[in-house]
C-alpha positions in Angstrom: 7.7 151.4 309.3 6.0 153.8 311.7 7.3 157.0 312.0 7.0 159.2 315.3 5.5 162.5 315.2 7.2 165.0 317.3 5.1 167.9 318.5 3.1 166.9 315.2 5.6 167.1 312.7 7.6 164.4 311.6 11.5 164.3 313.1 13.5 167.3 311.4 16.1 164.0 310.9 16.9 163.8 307.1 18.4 160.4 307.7 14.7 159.4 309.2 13.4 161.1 306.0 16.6 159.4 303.9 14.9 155.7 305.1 11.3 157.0 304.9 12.3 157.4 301.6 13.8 154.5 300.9 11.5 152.5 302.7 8.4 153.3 300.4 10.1 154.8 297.0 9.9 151.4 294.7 6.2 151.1 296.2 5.1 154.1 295.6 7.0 154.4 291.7 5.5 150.6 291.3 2.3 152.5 292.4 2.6 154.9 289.9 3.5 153.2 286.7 0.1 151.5 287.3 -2.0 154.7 286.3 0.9 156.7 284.3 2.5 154.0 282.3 6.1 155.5 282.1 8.7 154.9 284.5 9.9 158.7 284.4 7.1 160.0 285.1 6.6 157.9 288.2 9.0 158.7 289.5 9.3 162.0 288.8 5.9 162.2 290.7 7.0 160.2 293.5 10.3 162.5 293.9 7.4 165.0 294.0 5.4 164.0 296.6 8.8 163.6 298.8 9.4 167.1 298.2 5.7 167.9 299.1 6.5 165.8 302.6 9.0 167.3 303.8 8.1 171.0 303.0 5.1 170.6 305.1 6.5 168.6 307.6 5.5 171.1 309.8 2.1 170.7 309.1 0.9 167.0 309.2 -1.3 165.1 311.3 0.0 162.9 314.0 -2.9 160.8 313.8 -2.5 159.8 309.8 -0.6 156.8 308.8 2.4 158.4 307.2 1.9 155.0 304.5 -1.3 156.4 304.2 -0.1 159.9 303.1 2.6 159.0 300.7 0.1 157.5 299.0 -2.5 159.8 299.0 -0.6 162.6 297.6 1.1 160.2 294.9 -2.5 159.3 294.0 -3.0 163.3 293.8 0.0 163.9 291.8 -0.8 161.4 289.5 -4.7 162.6 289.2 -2.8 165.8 288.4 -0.6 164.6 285.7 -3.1 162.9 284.2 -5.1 165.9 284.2 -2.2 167.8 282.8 -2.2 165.5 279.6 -5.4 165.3 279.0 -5.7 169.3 278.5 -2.5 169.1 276.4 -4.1 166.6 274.3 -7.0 168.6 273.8 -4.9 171.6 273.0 -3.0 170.1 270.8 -6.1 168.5 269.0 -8.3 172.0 269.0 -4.9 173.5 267.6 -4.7 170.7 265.2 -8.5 170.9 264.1 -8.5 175.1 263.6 -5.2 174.8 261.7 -7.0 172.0 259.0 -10.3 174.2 259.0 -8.1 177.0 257.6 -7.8 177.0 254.0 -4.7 178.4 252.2 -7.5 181.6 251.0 -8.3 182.3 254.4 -4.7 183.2 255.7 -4.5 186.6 256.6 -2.1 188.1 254.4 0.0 189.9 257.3 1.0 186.1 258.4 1.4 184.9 254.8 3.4 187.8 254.2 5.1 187.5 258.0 6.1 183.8 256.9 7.7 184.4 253.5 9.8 186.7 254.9 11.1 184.4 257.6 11.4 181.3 255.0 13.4 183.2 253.1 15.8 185.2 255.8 16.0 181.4 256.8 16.6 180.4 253.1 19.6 183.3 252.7 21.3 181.4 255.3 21.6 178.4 253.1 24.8 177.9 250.3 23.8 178.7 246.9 23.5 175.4 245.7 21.6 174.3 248.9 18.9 176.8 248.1 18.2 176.3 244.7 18.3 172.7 245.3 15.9 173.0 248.4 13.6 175.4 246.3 13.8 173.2 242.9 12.5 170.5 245.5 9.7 172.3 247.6 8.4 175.1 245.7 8.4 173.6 242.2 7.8 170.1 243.6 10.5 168.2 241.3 11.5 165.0 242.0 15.2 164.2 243.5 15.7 162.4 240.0 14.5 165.8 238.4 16.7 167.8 240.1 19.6 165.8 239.7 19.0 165.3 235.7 18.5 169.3 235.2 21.2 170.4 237.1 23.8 167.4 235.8 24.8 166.6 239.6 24.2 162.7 241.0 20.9 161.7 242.8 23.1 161.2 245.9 24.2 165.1 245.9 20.7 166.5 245.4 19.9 164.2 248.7 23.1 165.0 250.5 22.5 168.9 249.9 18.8 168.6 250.9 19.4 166.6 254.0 22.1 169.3 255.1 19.4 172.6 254.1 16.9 170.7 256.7 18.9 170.5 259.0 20.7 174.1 259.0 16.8 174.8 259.0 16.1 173.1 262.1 18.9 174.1 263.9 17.8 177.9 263.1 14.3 177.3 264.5 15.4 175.2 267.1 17.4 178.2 268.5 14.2 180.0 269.3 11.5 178.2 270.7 8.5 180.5 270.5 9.7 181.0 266.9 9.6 177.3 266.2 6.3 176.9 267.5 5.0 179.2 265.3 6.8 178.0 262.5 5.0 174.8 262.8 2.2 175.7 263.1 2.7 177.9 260.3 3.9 174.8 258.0 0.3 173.3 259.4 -1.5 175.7 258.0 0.8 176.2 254.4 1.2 172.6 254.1 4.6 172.9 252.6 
């Protein structure tokens, strides 16, 4: 499909940008998938480079096969992406790698002391039961059968009562991403 510049901008029509659209979108998310692998992606690059199109609409060259430019800038967008992940990767490995270099000595106490309090605000939130069950578990490392023998309840409550404290947990540091975050990477570096 060849699409005629006017005054060296492509037609202010959206329906000629509706069926330059539709003309090359399965191409150009086919196109994609070869270098990204996922589908949303893709496309969520391709809806991109659309986007990128027609804000500078303005500004393209007459002379360039519009084919040629969708997928140049998909090309770009996906070098881009691709770029992206490979820093978050490495971020998430150099995070990783300083969080296992850190022994439980080296800490500084301010964030020990930071994270205790935290665990148990957290904790307090918890029914009785819940906590001394979740404690019993974590901090003094007994087995569900332990717990369940000492405190004369079945196996299936201690698990029912320490699936429910997980997930009142998560849903607390769910609620606050940045505190989540650094509650993981806090867990890292405890090991709890």
């Amino acid at each position: 499909m060849n699409i005629i510049f006017k005054d060296g901008s492509i037609d202010n029509d959206e329906r000629l940008f509706c069926e330059l659209y539709t003309t090359y979108k399965s191409r150009l998310i086919y196109f994609a998938i070869r270098f990204i692998k996922s589908e949303v992606l893709a496309e969520d690059i391709v809806q991109e480079a659309f986007i990128s199109i027609w804000l500078n609409r303005k500004s393209l060259d007459a002379d360039q096969s519009i084919e040629s430019y969708l997928f140049t800038t998909v090309r770009n967008k996906i070098f881009n992406q691709l770029k992206n992940i490979d820093n978050e990767i490495r971020l998430k490995e150099a995070l990783l790698q300083n969080a296992m270099d850190y022994s439980y000595e080296e800490v500084n106490p301010v964030i020990e002391l930071d994270f205790e309090n935290l665990f148990r605000r957290m904790l307090g939130t918890l029914t009785p039961q819940q906590q001394r069950i979740f404690i019993m578990s974590r901090e003094e490392k007994l087995s569900h059968k332990e717990i369940a023998s000492q405190l004369g309840i079945s196996l299936y409550t201690v698990n029912q009562h320490i699936t429910e404290a997980l997930q009142t947990l998560r849903g607390q540091l769910s609620t606050n991403s940045d505190l989540y975050t650094d509650c993981i990477f806090l867990f890292l570096l405890f090991q709890l």
